[in-house]
ZAMARGU-4260 file (C-alpha; in steps of 0.2 Angstrom, whole numbers, plus 5000, padded with zeros to 4 digits):
<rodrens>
0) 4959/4982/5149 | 4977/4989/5152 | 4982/5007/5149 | 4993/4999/5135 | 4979/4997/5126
5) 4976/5007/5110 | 4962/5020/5112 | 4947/5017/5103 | 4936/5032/5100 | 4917/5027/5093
10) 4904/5041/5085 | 4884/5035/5084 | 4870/5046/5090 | 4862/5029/5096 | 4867/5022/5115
15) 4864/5003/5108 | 4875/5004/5095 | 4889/5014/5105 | 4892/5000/5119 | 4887/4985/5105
20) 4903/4993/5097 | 4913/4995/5112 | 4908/4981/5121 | 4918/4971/5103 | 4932/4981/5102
25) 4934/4979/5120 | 4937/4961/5117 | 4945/4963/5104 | 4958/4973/5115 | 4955/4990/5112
30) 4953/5005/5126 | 4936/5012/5121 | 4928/5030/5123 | 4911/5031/5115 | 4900/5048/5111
35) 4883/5050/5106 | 4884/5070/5104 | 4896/5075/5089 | 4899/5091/5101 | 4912/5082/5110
40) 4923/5074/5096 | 4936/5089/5091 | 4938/5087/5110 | 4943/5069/5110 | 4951/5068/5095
45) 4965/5080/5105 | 4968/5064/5115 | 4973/5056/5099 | 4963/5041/5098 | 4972/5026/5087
50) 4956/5022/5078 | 4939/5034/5076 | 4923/5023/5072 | 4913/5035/5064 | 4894/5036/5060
55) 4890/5048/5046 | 4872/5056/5053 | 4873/5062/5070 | 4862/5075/5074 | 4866/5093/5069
60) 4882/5086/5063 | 4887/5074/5048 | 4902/5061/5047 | 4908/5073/5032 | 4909/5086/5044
65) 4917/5076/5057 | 4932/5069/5044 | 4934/5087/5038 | 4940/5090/5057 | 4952/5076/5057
70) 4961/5079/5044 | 4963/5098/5051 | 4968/5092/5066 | 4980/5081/5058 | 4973/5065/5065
75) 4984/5049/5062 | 4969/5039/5069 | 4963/5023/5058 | 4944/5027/5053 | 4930/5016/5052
80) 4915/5024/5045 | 4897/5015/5046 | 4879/5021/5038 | 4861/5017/5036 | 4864/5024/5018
85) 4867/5015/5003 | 4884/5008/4996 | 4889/5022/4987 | 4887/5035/5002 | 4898/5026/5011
90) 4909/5023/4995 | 4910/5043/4992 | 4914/5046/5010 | 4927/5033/5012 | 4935/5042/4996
95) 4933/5059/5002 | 4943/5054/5019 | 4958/5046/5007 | 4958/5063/4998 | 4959/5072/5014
100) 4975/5061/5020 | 4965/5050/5031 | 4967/5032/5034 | 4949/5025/5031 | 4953/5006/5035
105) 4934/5002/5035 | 4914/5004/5031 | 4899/4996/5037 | 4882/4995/5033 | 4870/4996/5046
110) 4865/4983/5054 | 4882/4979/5058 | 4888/4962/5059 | 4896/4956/5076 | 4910/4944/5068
115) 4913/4956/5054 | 4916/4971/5066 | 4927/4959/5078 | 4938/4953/5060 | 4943/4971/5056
120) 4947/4976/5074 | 4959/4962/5075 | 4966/4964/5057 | 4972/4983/5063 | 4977/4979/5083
125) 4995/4976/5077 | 4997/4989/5065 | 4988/5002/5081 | 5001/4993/5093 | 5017/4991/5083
130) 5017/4979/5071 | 5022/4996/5063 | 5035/5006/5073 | 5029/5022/5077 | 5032/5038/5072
135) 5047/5047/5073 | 5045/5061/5089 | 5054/5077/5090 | 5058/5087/5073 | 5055/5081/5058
140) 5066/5074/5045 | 5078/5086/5037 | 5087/5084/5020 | 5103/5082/5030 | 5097/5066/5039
145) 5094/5058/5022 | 5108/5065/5012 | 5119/5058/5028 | 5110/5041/5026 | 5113/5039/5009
150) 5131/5042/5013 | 5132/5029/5026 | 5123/5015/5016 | 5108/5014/5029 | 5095/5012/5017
155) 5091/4995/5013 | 5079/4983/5003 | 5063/4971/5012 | 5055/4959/4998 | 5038/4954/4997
160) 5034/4937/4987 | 5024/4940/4971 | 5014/4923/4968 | 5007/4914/4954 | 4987/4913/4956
165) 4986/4897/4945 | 4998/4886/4953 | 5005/4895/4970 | 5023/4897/4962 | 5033/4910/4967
170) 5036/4921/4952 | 5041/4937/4958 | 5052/4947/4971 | 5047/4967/4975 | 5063/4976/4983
175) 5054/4991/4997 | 5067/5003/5003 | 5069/5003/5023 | 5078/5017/5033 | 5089/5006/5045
180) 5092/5021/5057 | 5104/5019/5074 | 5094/5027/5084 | 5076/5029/5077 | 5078/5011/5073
185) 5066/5004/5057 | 5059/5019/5047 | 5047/5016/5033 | 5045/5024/5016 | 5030/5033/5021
190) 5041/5044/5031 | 5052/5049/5019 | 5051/5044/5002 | 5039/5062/4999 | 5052/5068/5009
195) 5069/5063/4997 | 5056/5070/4982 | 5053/5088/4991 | 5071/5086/4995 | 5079/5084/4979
200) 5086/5067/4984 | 5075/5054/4975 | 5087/5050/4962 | 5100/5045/4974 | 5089/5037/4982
205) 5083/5028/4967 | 5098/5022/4961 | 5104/5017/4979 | 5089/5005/4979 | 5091/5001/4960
210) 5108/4992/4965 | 5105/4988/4982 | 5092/4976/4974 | 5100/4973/4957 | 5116/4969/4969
215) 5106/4954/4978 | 5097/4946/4963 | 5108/4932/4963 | 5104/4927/4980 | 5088/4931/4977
220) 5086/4919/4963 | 5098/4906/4970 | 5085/4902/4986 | 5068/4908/4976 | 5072/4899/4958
225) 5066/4908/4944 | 5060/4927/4949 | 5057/4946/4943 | 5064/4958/4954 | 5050/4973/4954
230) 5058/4991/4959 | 5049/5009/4960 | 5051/5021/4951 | 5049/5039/4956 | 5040/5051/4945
235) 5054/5061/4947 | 5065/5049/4939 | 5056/5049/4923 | 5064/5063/4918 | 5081/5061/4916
240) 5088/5055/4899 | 5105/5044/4904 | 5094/5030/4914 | 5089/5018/4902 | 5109/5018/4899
245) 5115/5019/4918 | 5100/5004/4921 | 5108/4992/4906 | 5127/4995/4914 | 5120/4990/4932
250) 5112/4974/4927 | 5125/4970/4916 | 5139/4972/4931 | 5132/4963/4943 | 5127/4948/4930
255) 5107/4951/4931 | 5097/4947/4914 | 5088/4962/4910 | 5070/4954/4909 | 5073/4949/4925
260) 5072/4969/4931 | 5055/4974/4931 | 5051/4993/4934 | 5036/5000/4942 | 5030/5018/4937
265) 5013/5024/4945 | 4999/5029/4934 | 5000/5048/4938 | 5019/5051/4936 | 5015/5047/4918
270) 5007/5063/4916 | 5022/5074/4919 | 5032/5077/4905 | 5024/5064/4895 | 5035/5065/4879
275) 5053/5063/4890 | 5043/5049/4902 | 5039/5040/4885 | 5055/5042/4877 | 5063/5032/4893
280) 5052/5019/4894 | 5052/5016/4876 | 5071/5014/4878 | 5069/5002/4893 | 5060/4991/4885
285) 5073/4991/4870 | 5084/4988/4881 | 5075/4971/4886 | 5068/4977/4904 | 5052/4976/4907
290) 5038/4989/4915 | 5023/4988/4926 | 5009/5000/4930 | 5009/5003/4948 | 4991/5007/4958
295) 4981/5007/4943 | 4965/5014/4942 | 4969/5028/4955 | 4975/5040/4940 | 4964/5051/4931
300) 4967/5045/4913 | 4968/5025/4912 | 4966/5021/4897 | 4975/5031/4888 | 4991/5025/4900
305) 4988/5009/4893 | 4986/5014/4875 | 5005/5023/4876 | 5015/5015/4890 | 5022/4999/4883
310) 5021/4990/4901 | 5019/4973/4903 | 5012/4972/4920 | 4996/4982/4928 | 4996/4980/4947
315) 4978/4984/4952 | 4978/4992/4966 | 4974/4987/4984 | 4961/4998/4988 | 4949/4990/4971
320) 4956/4973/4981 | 4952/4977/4998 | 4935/4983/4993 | 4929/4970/4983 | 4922/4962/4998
325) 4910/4974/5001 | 4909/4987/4983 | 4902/4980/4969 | 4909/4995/4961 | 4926/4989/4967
330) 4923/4971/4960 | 4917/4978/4941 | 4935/4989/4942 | 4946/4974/4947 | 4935/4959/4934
335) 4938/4974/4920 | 4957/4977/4924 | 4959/4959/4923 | 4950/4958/4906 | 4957/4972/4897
340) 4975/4968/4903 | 4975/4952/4898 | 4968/4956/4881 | 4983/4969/4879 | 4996/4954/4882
345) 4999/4959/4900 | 5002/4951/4916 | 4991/4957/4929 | 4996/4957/4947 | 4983/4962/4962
350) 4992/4970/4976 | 4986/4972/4996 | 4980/4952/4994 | 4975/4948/5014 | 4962/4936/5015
355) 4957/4919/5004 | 4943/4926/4999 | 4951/4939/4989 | 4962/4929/4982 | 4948/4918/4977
360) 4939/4931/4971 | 4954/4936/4960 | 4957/4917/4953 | 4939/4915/4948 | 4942/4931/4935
365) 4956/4924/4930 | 4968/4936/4939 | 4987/4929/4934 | 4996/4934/4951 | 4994/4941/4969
370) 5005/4952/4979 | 5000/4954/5000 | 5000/4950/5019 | 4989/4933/5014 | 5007/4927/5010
375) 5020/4935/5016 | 5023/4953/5024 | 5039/4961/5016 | 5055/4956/5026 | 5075/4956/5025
380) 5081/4946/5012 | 5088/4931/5023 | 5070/4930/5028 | 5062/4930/5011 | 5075/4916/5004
385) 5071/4904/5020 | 5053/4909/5016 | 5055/4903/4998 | 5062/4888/5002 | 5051/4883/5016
390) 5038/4886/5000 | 5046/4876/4989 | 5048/4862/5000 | 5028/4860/5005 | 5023/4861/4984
</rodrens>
């Protein structure tokens, strides 16, 4: 194993299951470090592991414990976490470590299974060794980076197809902002999307993607055929009075039926200033666009999003679709979405789709469409049109 490798860092009081795990992730291509004494992890999480296999009982310590460490320590590391417990421990932790701003990517139940540990491991090797492009190093972003990038057009749109689950058609197109920077290279929205909120710069960079998507539509829709185009909205957007108005004049310069513009507001911005929220989404829907309830289920008042919004899509979102392979309580949430959308007229889209399973999954409850890596990872336009067509020439 080369010192290329990305370091793997595996927690288990027990010696057996310590080098069953590394022995896997070893073939799997990983460096691996294994402890059995819960003394020594704050120690080597300093040498910043890529991913942490974590049990959660280790003697005089507990995986709680131990996650509660990571995320003081800032850790970026991908986490596994793996139990005797039941389910539902398992299930509390791997919520507690997303609370905390951790990336749990996994759980397992002990015994755990050879081919099922050696699937994830591979799943996350390219996202560990630059599938993603790392972080940014040296200072952090500052408001004059991005109001300088704004200025010199550097932001710019990758789609990701949005399928039909009944027929495979391609019905959909979401536009997700990239940072082409000349030196850092490709930056993702992670980095600084929070960044342009804190910033006071997410309305320029919301109407910058706005028309940078609405701009490409008819290309769009030339190689794809028939297609939405799905853009986010920022929280922060909801508030200002003049955008149904400025979003009717855009659509309408650059030729773009408004129906065709689909606009995604999370569940929790909806709580902010409710009354204004409403008032523009009521008025883009009047205005023939149409609306769609981003990562639902991770709010804190669901139904009564659905019972006000007038949104014509749900997106469930890909936490419920990732752990329905393993969650029953997971499966209940996303058969329930399906059901109780489709009875209030809605379309409902399931993001974060990666394997057939959970697409198979989703079309035996009658899911209408799927969003995810399974078909395509979001790429430049010239890429997503050549992937359309590739698609419509093997129907």
């Amino acid at each position: 194993m080369t010192d290329q490798a990305p370091r793997l860092l595996v927690v288990d009081d027990e010696p057996d299951v310590c080098e069953f795990v590394a022995e896997v992730a070893e073939m799997a291509g990983y460096r691996c470090v294994a402890l059995t004494d819960a003394r020594r992890f704050e120690t080597e999480l300093n040498n910043a592991p890529a991913m942490v296999i974590l049990d959660l009982m280790m003697p005089g310590y507990d995986g709680v414990e131990l996650l509660r460490a990571m995320a003081r320590a800032g850790s970026q590391a991908r986490i596994v976490l793996m139990s005797g417990f039941d389910a539902r421990v398992l299930n509390t932790a791997e919520e507690l470590g997303k609370a905390l701003g951790l990336s749990v990517v996994g759980r397992f139940q002990k015994p755990i299974r050879l081919a099922e540990l050696e699937a994830l491991l591979r799943s996350q090797l390219g996202a560990v060794t630059g599938d993603r492009l790392p972080r940014r190093e040296g200072p952090a972003v500052q408001r004059q980076d991005l109001a300088r990038a704004l200025v010199r057009n550097e932001f710019l749109l990758h789609y990701q197809p949005q399928v039909d689950i009944a027929n495979g058609a391609v019905i959909g197109a979401e536009g997700l902002a990239r940072w082409q920077h000349p030196d850092w290279g490709l930056v993702f929205p992670d980095a600084f999307i929070g960044l342009a909120e804190k910033f006071g710069l997410i309305d320029e960079l919301g109407w910058y993607v706005a028309e940078r998507g609405i701009s490409e539509f008819a290309e769009l829709s030339r190689g794809c055929g028939p297609i939405t185009l799905s853009v986010n909205v920022s929280a922060q957007s909801l508030r200002d009075l003049e955008m149904p108005d400025r979003l009717a004049a855009l659509v309408q310069k650059y030729g773009v039926a408004p129906a065709s513009l689909l606009l995604e507001i999370t569940e929790s911005g909806l709580v902010r200033e409710l009354a204004r929220a409403l008032d523009i989404l009521a008025r883009l829907r009047l205005k023939g666009m149409q609306l769609s309830i981003d990562d639902f289920g991770t709010g804190y008042s669901m139904m009564e999003q659905l019972r006000r919004v007038p949104a014509n899509e749900i997106k469930i979102d890909r936490s419920f679709v990732h752990a329905q392979d393993h969650d029953e309580g997971a499966r209940v949430v996303v058969q329930k979405t399906i059901e109780i959308g489709q009875r209030l007229g809605m379309r409902v889209l399931a993001e974060g789709v990666e394997t057939p399973g959970q697409l198979e999954f989703l079309r035996a409850h009658g899911c209408d469409a799927a969003q995810g890596y399974l078909f395509c990872r979001p790429v430049p336009l010239p890429e997503f049109v050549a992937w359309c067509a590739r698609r419509r020439a093997a129907a």
